[in-house]
Every structure is written in C-alpha cells, then in structure tokens.
LUMNUVEX-818586 format. One record per atom (N, C-alpha, C): residue number from 1; atom name; x, y negated, z. Coordinates in steps of 0.001 Angstrom, whole numbers, plus 500000, padded with zeros to 6 digits. Layout:
R   n atom     xx     yy     zz
R NUM   CA      X      Y      Z
...
//
This chain:
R   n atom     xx     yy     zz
R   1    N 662021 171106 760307
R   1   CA 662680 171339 761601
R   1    C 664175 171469 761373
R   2    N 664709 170786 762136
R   2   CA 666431 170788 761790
R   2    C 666838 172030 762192
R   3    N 667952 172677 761368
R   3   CA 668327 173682 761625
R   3    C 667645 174706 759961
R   4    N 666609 174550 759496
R   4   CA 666300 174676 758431
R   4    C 667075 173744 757077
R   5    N 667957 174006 756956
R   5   CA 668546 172236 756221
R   5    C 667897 172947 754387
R   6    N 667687 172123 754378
R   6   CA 666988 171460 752630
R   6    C 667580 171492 751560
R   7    N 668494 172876 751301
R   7   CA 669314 172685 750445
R   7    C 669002 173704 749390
R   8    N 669544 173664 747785
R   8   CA 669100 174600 747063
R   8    C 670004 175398 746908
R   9    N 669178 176472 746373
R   9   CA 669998 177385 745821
R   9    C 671460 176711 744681
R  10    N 670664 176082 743965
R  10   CA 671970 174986 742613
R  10    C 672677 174515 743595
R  11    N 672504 173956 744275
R  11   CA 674427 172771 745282
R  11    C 674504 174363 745464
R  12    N 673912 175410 746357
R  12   CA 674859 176300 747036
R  12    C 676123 176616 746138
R  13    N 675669 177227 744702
R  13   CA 676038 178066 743691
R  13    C 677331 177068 742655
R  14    N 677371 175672 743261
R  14   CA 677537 174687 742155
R  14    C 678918 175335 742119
R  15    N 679563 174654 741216
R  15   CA 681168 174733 741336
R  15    C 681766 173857 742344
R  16    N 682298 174377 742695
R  16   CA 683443 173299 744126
R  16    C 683617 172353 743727
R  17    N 684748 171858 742622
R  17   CA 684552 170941 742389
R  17    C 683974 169810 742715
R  18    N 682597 170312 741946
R  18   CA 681276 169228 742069
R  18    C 680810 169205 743170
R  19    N 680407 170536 743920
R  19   CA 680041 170556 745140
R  19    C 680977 169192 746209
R  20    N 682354 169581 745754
R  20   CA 683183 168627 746919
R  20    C 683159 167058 747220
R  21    N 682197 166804 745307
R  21   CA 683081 165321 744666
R  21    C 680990 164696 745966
R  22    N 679832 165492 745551
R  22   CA 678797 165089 745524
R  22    C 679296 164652 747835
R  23    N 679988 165969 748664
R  23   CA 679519 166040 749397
R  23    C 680915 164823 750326
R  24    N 681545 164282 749535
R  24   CA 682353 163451 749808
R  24    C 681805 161856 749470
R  25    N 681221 161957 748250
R  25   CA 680869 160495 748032
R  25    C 679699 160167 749197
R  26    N 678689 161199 749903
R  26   CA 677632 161397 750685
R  26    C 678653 160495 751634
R  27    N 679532 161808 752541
R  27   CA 680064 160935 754008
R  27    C 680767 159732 753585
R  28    N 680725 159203 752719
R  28   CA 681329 158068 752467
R  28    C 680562 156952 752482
R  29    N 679871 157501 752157
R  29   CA 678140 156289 752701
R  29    C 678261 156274 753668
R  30    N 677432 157328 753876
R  30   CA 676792 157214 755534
R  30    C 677667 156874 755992
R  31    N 679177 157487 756441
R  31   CA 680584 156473 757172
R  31    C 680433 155035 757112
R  32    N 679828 154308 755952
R  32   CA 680162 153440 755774
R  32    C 679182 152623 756355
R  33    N 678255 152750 755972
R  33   CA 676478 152083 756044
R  33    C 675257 152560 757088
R  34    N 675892 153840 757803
R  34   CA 674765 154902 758163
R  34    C 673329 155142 757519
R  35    N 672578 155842 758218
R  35   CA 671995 156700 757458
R  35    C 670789 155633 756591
R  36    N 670249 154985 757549
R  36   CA 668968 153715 756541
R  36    C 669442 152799 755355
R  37    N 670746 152329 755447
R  37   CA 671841 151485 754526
R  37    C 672048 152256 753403
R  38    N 672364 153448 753589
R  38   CA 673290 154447 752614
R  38    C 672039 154650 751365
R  39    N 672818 154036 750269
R  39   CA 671990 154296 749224
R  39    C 672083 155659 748253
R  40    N 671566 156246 747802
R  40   CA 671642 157069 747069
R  40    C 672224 157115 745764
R  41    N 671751 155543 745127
R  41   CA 672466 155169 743990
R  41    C 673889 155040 743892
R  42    N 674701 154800 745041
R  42   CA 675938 155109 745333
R  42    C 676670 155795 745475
R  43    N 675914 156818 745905
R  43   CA 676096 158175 746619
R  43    C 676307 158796 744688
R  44    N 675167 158991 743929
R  44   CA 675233 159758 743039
R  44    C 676218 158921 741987
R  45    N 676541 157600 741687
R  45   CA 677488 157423 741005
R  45    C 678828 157432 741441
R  46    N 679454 157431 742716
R  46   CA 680516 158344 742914
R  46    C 681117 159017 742710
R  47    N 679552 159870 742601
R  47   CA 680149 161024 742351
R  47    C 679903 161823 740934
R  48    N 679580 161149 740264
R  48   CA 679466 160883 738838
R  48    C 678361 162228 738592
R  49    N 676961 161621 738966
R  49   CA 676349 162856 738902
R  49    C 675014 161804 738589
R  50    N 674042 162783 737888
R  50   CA 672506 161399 737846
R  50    C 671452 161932 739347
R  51    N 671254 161001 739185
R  51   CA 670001 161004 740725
R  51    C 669272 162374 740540
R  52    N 668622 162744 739279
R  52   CA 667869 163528 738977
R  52    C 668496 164986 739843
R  53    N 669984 165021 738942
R  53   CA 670481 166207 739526
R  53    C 670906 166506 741069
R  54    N 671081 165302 741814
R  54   CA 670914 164800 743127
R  54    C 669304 165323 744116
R  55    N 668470 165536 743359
R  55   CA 667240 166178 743839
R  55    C 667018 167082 743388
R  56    N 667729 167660 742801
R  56   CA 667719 169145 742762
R  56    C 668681 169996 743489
R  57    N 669426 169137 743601
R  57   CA 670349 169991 745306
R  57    C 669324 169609 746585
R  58    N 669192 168964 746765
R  58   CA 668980 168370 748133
R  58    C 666748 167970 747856
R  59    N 666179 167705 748437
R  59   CA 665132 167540 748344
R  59    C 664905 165831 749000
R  60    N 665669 165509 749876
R  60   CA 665651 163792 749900
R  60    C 667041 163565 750620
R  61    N 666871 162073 750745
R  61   CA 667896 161832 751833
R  61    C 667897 162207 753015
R  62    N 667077 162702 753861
R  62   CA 667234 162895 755081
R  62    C 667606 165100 754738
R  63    N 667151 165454 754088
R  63   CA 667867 166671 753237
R  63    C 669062 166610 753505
R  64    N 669650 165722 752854
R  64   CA 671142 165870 752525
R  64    C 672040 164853 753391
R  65    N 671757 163904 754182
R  65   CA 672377 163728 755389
R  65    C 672193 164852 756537
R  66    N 671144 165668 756928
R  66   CA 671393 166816 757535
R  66    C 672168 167669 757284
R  67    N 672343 168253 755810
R  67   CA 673383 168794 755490
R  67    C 674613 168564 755484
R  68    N 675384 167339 755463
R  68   CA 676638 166887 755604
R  68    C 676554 166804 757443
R  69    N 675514 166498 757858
R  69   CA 675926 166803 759543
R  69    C 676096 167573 759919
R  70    N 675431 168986 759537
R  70   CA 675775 170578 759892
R  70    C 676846 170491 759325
R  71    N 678001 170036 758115
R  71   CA 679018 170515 757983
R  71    C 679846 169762 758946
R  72    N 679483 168617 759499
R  72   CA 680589 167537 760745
R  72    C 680696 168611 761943
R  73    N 679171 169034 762204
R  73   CA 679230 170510 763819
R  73    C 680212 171803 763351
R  74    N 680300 171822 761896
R  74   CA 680845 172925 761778
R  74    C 682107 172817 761372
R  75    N 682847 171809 760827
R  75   CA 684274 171649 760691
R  75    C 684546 170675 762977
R  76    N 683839 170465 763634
R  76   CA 684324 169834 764673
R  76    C 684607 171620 765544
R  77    N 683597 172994 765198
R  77   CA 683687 173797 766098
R  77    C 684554 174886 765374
R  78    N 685389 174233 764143
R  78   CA 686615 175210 763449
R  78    C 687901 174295 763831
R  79    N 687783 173069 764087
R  79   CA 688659 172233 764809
R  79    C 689162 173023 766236
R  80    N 688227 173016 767333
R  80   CA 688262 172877 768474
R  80    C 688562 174303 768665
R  81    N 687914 175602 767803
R  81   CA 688274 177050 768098
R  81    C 689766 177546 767306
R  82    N 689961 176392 766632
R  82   CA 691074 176981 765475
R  82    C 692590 176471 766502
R  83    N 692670 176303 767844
R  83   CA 693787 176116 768773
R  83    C 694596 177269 768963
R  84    N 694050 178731 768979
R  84   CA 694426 179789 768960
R  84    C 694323 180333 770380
R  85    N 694798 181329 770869
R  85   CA 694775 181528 772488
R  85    C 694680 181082 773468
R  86    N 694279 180414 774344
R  86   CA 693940 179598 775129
R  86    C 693741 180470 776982
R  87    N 693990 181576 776714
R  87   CA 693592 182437 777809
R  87    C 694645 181896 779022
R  88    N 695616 182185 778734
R  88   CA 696621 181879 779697
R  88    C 696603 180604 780141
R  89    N 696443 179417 779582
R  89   CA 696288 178039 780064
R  89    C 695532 178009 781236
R  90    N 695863 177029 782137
R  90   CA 695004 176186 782708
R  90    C 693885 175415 782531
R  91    N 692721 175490 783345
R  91   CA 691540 175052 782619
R  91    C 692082 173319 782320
R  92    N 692606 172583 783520
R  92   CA 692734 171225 782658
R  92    C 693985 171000 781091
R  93    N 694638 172067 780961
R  93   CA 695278 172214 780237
R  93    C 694862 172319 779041
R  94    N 693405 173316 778783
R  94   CA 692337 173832 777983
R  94    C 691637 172328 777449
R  95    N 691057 171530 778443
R  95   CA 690482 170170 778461
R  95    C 691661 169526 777630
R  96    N 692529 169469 777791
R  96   CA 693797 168682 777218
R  96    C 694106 168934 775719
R  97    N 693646 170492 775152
R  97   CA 693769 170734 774126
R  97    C 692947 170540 773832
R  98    N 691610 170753 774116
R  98   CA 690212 170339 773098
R  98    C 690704 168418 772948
R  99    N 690585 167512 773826
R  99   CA 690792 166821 773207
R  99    C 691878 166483 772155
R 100    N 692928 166998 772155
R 100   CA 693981 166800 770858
R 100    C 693343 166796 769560
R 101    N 692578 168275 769888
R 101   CA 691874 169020 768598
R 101    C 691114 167710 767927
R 102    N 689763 166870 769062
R 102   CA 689542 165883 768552
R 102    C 690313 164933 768244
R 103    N 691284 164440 768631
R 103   CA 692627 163637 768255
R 103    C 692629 163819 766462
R 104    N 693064 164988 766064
R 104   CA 693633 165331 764627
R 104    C 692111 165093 764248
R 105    N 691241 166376 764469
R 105   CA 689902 165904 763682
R 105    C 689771 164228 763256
R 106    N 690019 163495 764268
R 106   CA 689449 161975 764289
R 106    C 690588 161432 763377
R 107    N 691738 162038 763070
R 107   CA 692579 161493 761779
R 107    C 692265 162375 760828
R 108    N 691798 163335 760553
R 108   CA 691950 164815 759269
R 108    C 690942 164129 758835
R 109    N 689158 163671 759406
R 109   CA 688036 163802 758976
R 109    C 687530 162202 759194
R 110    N 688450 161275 759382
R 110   CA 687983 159811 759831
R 110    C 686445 159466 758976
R 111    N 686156 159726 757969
R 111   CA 684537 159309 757136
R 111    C 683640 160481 758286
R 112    N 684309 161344 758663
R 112   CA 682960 162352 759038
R 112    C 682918 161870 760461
R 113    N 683661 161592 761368
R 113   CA 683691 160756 762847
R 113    C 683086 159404 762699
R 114    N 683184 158776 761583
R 114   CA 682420 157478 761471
R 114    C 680998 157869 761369
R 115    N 680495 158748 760391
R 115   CA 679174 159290 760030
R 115    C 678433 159130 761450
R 116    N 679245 160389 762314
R 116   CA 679041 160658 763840
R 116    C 678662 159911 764930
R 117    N 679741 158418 764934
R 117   CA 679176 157248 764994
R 117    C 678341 156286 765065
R 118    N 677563 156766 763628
R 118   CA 676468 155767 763381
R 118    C 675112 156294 763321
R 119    N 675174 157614 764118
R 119   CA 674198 158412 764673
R 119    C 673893 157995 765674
R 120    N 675287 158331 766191
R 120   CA 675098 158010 768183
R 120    C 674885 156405 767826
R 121    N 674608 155605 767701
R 121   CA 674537 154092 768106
R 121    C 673356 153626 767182
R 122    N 672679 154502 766201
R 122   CA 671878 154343 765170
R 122    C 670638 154586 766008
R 123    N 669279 154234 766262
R 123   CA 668470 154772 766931
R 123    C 667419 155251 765720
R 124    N 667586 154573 764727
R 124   CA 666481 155347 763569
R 124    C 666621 156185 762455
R 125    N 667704 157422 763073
R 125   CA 668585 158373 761945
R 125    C 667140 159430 762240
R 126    N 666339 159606 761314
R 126   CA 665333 160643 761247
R 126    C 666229 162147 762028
R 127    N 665867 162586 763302
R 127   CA 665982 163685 764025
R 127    C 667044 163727 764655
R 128    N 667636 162333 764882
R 128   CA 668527 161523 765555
R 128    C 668786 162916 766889
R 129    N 667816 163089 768049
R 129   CA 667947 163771 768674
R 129    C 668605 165067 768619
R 130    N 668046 166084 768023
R 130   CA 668565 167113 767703
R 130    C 669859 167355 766659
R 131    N 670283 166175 766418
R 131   CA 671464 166007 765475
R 131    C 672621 166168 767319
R 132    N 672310 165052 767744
R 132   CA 673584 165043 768844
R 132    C 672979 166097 769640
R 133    N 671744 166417 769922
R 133   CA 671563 167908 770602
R 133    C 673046 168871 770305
R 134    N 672991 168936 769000
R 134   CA 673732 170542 768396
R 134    C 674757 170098 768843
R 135    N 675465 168662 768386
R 135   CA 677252 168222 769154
R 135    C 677147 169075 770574
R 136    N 676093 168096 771362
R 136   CA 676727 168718 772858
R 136    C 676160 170443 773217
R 137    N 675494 170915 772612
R 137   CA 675330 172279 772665
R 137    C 676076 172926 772600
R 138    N 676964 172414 771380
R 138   CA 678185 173192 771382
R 138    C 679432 172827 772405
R 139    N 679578 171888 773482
R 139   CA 680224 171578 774215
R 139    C 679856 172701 775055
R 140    N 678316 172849 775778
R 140   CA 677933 173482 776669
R 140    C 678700 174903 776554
R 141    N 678244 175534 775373
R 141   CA 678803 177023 774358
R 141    C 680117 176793 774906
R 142    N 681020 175932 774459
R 142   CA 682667 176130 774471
R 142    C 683100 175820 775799
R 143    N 682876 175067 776632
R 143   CA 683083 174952 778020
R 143    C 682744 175529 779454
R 144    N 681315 176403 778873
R 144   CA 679948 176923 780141
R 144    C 681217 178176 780439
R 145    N 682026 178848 779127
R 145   CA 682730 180179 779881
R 145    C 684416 179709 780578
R 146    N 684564 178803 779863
R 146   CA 685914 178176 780448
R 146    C 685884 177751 782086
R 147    N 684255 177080 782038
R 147   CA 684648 176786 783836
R 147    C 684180 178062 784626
R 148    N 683522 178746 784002
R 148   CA 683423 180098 784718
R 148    C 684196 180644 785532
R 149    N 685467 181437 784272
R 149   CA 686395 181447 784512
R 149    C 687583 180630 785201
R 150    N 687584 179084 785081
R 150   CA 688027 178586 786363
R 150    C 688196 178421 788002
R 151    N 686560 179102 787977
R 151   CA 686255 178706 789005
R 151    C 686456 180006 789919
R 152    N 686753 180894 788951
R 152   CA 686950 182545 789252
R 152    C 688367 182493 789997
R 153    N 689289 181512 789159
R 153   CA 690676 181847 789324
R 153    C 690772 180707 790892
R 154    N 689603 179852 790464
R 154   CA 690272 178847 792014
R 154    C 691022 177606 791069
R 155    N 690707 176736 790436
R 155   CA 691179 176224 789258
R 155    C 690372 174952 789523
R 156    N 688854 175161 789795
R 156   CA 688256 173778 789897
R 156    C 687068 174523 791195
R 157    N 686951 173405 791585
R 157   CA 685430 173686 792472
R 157    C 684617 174094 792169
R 158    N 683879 175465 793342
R 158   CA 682684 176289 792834
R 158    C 681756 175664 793498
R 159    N 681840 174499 794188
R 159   CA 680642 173902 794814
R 159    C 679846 173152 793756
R 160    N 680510 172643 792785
R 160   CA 679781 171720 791557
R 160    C 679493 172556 790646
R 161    N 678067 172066 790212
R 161   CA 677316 172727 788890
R 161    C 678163 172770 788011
R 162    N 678200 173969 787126
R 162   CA 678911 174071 785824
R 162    C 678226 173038 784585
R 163    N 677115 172546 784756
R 163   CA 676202 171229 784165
R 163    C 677025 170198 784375
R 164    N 677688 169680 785661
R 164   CA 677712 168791 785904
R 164    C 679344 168800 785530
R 165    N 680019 169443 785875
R 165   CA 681993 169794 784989
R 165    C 681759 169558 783439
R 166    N 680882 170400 783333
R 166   CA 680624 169972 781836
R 166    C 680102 168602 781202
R 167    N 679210 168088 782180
R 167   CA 679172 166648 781400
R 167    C 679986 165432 781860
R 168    N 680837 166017 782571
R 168   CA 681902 164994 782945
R 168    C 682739 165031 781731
R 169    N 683128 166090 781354
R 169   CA 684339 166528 780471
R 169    C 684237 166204 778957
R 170    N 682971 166286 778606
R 170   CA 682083 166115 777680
R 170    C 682043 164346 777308
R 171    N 681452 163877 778374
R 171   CA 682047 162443 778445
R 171    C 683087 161587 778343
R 172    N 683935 162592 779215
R 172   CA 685576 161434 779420
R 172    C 686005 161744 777761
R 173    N 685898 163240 777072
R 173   CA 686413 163622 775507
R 173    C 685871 162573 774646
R 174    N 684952 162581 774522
R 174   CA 683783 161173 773816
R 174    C 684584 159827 774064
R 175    N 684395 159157 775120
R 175   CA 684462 158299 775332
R 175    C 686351 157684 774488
R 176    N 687029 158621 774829
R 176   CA 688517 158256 774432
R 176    C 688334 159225 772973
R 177    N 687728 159864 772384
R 177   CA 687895 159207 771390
R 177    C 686765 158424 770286
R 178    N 685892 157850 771338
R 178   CA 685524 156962 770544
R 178    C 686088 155407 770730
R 179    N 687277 155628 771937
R 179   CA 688238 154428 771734
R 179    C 689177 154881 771026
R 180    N 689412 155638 770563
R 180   CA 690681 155933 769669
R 180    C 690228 155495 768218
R 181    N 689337 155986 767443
R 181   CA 688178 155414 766788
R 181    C 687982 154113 766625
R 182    N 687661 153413 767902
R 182   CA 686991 152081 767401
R 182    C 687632 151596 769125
R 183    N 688671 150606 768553
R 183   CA 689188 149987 769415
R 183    C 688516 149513 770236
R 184    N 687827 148601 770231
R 184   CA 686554 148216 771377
R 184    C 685487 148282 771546
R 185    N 685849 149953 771883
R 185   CA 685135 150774 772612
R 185    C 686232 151214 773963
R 186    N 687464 151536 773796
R 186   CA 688256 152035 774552
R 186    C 688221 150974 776079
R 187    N 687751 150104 776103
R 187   CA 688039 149752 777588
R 187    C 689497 148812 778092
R 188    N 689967 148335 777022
R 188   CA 691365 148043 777188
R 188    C 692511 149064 776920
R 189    N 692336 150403 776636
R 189   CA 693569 151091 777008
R 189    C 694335 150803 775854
R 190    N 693350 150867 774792
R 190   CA 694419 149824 773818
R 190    C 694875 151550 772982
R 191    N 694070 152147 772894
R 191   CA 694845 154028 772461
R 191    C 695256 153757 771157
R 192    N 694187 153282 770468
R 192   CA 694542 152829 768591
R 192    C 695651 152110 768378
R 193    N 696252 151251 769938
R 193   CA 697287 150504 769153
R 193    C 698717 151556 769085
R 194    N 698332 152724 770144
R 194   CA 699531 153618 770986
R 194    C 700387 154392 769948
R 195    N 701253 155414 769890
R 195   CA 701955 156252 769125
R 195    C 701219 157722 769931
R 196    N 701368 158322 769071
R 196   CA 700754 160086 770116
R 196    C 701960 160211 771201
R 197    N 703397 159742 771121
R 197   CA 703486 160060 773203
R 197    C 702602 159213 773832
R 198    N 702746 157544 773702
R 198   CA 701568 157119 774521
R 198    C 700427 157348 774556
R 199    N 699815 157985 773886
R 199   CA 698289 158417 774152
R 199    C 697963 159500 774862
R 200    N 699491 160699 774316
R 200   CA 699617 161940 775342
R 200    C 699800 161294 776846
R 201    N 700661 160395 777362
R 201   CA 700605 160273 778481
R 201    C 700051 159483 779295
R 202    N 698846 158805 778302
R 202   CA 697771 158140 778959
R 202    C 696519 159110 778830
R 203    N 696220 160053 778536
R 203   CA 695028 161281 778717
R 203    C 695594 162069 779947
R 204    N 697372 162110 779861
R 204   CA 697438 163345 781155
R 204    C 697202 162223 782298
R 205    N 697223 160769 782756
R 205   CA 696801 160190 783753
R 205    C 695157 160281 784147
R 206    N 694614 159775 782986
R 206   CA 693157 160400 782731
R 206    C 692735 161714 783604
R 207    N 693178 162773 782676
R 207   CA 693346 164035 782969
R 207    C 693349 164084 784720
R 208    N 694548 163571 785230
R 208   CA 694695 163895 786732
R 208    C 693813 163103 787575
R 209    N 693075 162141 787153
R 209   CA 691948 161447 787718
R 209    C 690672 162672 787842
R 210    N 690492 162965 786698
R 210   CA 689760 163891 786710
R 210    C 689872 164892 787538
R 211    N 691182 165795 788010
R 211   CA 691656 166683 788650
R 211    C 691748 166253 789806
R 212    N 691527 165058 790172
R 212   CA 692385 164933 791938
R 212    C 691576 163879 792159
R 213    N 690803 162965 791620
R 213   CA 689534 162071 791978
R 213    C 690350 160717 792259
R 214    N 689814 159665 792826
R 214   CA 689914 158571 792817
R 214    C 690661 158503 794181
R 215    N 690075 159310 795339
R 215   CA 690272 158655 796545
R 215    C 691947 159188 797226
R 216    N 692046 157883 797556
R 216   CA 693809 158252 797755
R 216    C 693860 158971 799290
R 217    N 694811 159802 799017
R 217   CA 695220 160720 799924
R 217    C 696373 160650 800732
//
C-alpha cells in the first residue's frame, strides 16, 4: 500500500554521499524513460553501486520509484511552504506565489518534474493513482485554508465550492507549468521561449482572467 514505501533500514543509514549518488542516478531514469523503460542496470551503474546492493536498499523497482516520488511530494511541499509569510497577501496574490514557487522548483528540480510527467501521461506506473492522489491532496491541504480565509475577507466568492476554487487553481498551476516544461503543451503562449518578466506578466493576465472571468463588462 503506498504510503508504506519499501525502504531499508541500509539506504536509510547509508552515507549521503551514496545515498545522494544512488537517489540521483534513479530520477535520472525515470526523468528520462519513465517508470516501465527505466532500467535498473543503469540506474545501479551510475551510480557506481552493484545491483545486489541495489536490493538491499530498496526491495524492487516499484520500491524505489515510490521512494524517489515521496521525495518529488516532499521537496514540491518544502518548495511551495518555504515562501515565508503569506498572511497579509491577497488570496490571488498567494495563487501568484505558489505558482513562482513551481516556476523555480521546475528549474531547481527539472529530472524530478520530468519524473512527474511521465506519471501523469504514463498510464502503467504501478499505483499510478495514488501517486498523483498525494500531488493534489496536497493542493487541497495548502489551498482548502487559503480560500477559507478569502472568502472570510470578501476576496473571492462564497457562492462557489471551495472544491471547485480549488480545482480551478490547481489546474490553471499545472497546466502553465507543464507549458513551461514542455513547450507543446503550453497552448501557444510560447512561456519556455519568454524571460521571467514575460512570463510574470503573462500569469498576472492569466491571473485576472481568473479573477474577473471572461465576460466583458
């Protein structure tokens, strides 16, 4: 059951080092090949380690691609919380910073956003489901108190489900940057070709679509 991840006591205890070299040559596969492609034999000469000792950290491949995915949920929710104060902002302001956060993530961690990738578009990643479960769970977690509180201050509409703010927001973040990511995916906006002002001031147009809707006034 995911959430149990398959790991031993030896990787826990290893030296960093090794720990870093084994859990880098991993997202470097899967980034590369996803999860059915990604060979192991690659994986362990990388990282200059023998297969043998490779199953004694991990118990298989689907072991130890779970484990490098719990570390993608957990460096994406030290990304997105590591903004600092956020109280005083505006909720679309808040929206504006989580995506940045993904912005840098998607340059700091580019092998671990590819990994991410070839989940979402992979349909035969063993527990495929509950892998992007935990992504948007944690959207729900980081956003369910933000529109709360919006909706407290008069910030966004209390007539719409907090489900439904949330999977808008959840979406439009995804979607740009999985065009930022992978050029065609973006729709034309063309973000990968942009500099960060143009991308900043093509999210705050975004952004105010979102805030003020389509229909002209």
């Amino acid at each position: 059951m995911f959430g149990q991840i398959m790991v031993s006591k030896t990787f826990i205890n290893l030296a960093e080092d090794k720990k870093k070299a084994v859990l880098q040559s991993a997202v470097r596969e899967f980034a590369r090949l996803g999860y059915q492609k990604a060979s192991l034999n690659t994986i362990v000469r990388d990282a200059s380690i023998s297969k043998g000792s490779l199953y004694q950290y991990f118990q298989n491949k689907e072991a130890l691609f779970h484990y490098i995915f719990e570390q993608f949920v957990f460096l994406v929710k030290r990304s997105v919380q590591g903004g600092g104060d956020v109280s005083s902002l505006h909720f679309f302001s808040k929206v504006r910073q989580v995506f940045w956060a993904g912005i840098h993530f998607v340059d700091y961690y580019p092998e671990y956003f590819q990994m991410y990738l070839k989940v979402l578009f992979e349909a035969d990643v063993p527990g495929r489901e509950n892998l992007l479960a935990r992504v948007h769970l944690f959207s729900s977690e980081y956003f369910g108190p933000l529109c709360d509180e919006a909706r407290e201050k008069g910030e966004i509409r209390d007539d719409i489900p907090a489900e439904t703010v949330i999977f808008m927001i959840d979406a439009l973040i995804s979607s740009l940057l999985q065009g930022y990511a992978l050029s065609y995916l973006d729709s034309g906006l063309e973000l990968k070709r942009m500099d960060k002002k143009d991308i900043s001031s093509q999210v705050d147009k975004v952004l105010l679509v979102l805030e003020k809707g389509l229909v002209k006034t």
